[in-house]
N, C-alpha and C positions, 0 to 999 in steps of 0.2 A: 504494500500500500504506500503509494505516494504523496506526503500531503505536504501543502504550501503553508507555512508560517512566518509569522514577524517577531524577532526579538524585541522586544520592550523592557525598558525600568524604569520603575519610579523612585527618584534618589538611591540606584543600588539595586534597591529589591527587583531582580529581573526575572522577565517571566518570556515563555514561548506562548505565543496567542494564536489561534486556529479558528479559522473561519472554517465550522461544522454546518453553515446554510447552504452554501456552493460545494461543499463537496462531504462525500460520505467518510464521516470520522467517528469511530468507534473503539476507544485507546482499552487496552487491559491494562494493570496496574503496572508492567512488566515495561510495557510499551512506554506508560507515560516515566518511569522508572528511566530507560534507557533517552528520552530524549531530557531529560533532565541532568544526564551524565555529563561532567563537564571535558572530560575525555574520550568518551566512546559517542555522547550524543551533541545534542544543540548545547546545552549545559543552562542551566534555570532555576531557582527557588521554586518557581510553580508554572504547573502548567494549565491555560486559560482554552476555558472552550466557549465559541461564540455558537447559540442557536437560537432556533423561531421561541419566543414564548409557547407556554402551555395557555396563557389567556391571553389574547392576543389585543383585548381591549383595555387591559390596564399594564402592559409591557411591552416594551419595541422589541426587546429580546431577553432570551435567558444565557445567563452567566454561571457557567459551573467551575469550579475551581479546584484543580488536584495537586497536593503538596508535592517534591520531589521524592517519596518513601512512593509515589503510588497510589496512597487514602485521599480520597477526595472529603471536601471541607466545606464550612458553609458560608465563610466571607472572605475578602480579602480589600481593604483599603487601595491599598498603593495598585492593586491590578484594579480595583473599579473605574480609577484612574486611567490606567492605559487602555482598558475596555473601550471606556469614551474616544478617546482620542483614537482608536484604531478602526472600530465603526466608521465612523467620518472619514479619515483620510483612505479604509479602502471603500466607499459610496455607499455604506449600507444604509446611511441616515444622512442628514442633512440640518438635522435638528442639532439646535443648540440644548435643549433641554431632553436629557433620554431617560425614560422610565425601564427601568431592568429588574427582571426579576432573579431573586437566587436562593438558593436553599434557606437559606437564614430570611428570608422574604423579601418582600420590594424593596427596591432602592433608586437614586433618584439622583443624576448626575447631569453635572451644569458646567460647559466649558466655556469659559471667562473669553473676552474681547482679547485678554493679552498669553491665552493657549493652554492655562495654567485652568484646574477641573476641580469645579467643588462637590463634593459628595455628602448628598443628605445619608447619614448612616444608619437613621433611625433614632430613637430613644436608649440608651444603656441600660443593660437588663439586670438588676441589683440585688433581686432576690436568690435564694441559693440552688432551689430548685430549678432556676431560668438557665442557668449557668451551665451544667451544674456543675452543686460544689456541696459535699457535705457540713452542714451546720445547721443547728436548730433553728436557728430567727435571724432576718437580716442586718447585721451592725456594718460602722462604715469600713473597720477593719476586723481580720481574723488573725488570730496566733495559730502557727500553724507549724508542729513541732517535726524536723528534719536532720536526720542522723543523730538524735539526741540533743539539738539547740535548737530552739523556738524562736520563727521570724513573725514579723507582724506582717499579714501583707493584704493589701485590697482585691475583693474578688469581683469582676465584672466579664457580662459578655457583650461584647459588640455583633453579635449572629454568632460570635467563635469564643470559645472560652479565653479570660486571661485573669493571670493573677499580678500584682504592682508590688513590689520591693521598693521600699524606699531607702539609698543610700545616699552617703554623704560624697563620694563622687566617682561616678559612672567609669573613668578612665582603670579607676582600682577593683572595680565591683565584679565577685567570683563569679563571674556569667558562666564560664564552662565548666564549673564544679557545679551550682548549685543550678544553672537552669536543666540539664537531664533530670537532678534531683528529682525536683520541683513540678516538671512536665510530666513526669510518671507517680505523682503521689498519687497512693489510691482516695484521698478526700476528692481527687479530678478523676471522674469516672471515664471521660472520654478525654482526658488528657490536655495537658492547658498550656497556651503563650505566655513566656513570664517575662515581664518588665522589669526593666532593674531602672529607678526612677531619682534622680536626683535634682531638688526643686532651687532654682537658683535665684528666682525670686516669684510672688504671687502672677505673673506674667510669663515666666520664661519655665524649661526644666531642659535636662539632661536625659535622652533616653538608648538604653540599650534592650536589643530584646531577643530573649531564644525562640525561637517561634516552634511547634509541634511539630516532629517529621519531619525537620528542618536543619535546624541550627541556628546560630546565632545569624541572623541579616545585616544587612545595613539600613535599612529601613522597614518598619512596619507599620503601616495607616491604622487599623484597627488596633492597635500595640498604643499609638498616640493616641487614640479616642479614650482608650478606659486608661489609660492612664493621669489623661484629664482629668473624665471624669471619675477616677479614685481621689485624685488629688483636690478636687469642688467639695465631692462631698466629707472629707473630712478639712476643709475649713483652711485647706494651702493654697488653693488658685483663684484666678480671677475666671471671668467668663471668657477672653480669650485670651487662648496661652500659646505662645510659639513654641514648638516642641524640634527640638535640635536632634538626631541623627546623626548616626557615624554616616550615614551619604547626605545631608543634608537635610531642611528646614523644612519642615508645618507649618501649617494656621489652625491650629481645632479651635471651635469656636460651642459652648454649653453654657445656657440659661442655668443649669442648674437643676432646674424642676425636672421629676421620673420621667414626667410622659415628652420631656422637649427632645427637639433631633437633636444630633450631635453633626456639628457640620466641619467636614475636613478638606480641606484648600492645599493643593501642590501640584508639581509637574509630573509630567507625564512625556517620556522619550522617544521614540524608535531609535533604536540602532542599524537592525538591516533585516532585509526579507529573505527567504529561503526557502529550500525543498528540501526533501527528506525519505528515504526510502525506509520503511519501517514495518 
């Protein structure tokens, strides 16, 4: 099977994007596995797959998203981003304003006059059971006890589970000891994105993030949303925060309130298009 793809990233975080309307694309975990490889394949964090919505009167399209392990996932920020942008420049849409649907549910993307894509994300899902995350009643943080020392950390989902580490600064912060930890606690039944979060003032933070099936990135958009919003509701951030990236800069933008969206502003790239025998 041959199929034609775009390499895209959003600050870093790159992904291979597949236009699945024009041509028959049906990846096994294996497949998406191997074009993920950064030596045997295209090489990517995730692989994006563009198709017709299932309702076609409240989505222009559906967005499914499969980590580079193979397990497909219910969000991804930084590829909603390149989604927009790659629709458009290959003719699918025309619209500035694109409704998408995806496993974590609608979503709702706006590419700016100056090329840069904002994404309604939805409302951050707080409770524990939304998440999920083991815990009796929802608080803004949890202790959460690993290898026998107890971290404090915020549990949110953006459509994808994450939990927020707050440290005092990101360039020190044990990402590759403690995010595998942390990503396979059994309190994360389906396994969670961990932030490692350092707040440099009520405006600004520091973030690093291991993402699930992954590893550590260089950017993760739904990584910056709940780390916001971990950071609002216990009483650190303002309503908008620029969230800094080992690839570069955000805009999340939270009211605060349960039921408001959370809106996230960044670029979005092509590198190059290709073919692929797989």
């Amino acid at each position: 099977m041959r199929i034609q793809f775009s390499k895209m990233h959003g600050l870093g975080n790159d992904f291979v994007i597949i236009d699945a309307i024009h041509q028959p694309v049906d990846l096994s975990p294996d497949q998406v596995r191997l074009l993920a490889h950064r030596r045997f394949g295209v090489g990517c964090d995730q692989v994006l797959l563009v198709e017709r919505p299932s309702d076609p009167a409240a989505a222009d399209f559906r967005y499914r998203i499969f980590n580079a392990d193979g397990n497909e996932v219910e969000q991804c920020g930084n590829g909603a981003r390149c989604f927009a942008v790659f629709v458009r420049e290959r003719g699918l849409t025309a619209k500035d304003h694109i409704p998408v649907e995806t496993a974590a549910g609608l979503i709702h993307l706006q590419v700016q006059p100056d090329g840069q894509v904002t994404v309604d994300m939805g409302p951050p899902r707080l409770k524990p059971w939304q998440i999920p995350f083991e815990a009796e009643s929802a608080m803004t943080s949890y202790p959460l006890e690993v290898e026998g020392e107890i971290y404090e950390i915020g549990a949110v989902s953006m459509g994808n589970p994450h939990a927020v580490l707050r440290v005092d600064n990101v360039q020190t912060a044990p990402v590759a000891r403690l995010g595998p930890l942390i990503e396979a606690h059994p309190r994360f039944p389906r396994h969670v994105n961990v932030g490692f979060m350092q707040v440099v003032s009520p405006g600004e933070i520091r973030l690093r993030v291991y993402e699930r099936g992954v590893g550590e990135t260089l950017a993760c958009g739904t990584g910056a949303c709940a780390a916001v919003a971990s950071g609002r509701i216990q009483g650190l951030l303002d309503e908008a925060v620029a969230v800094d990236l080992p690839g570069g800069r955000l805009v999340i933008n939270w009211a605060g309130q349960e039921e408001a969206p959370v809106m996230m502003t960044g670029p979005a790239t092509q590198v190059f298009t290709g073919s692929i025998d797989i």
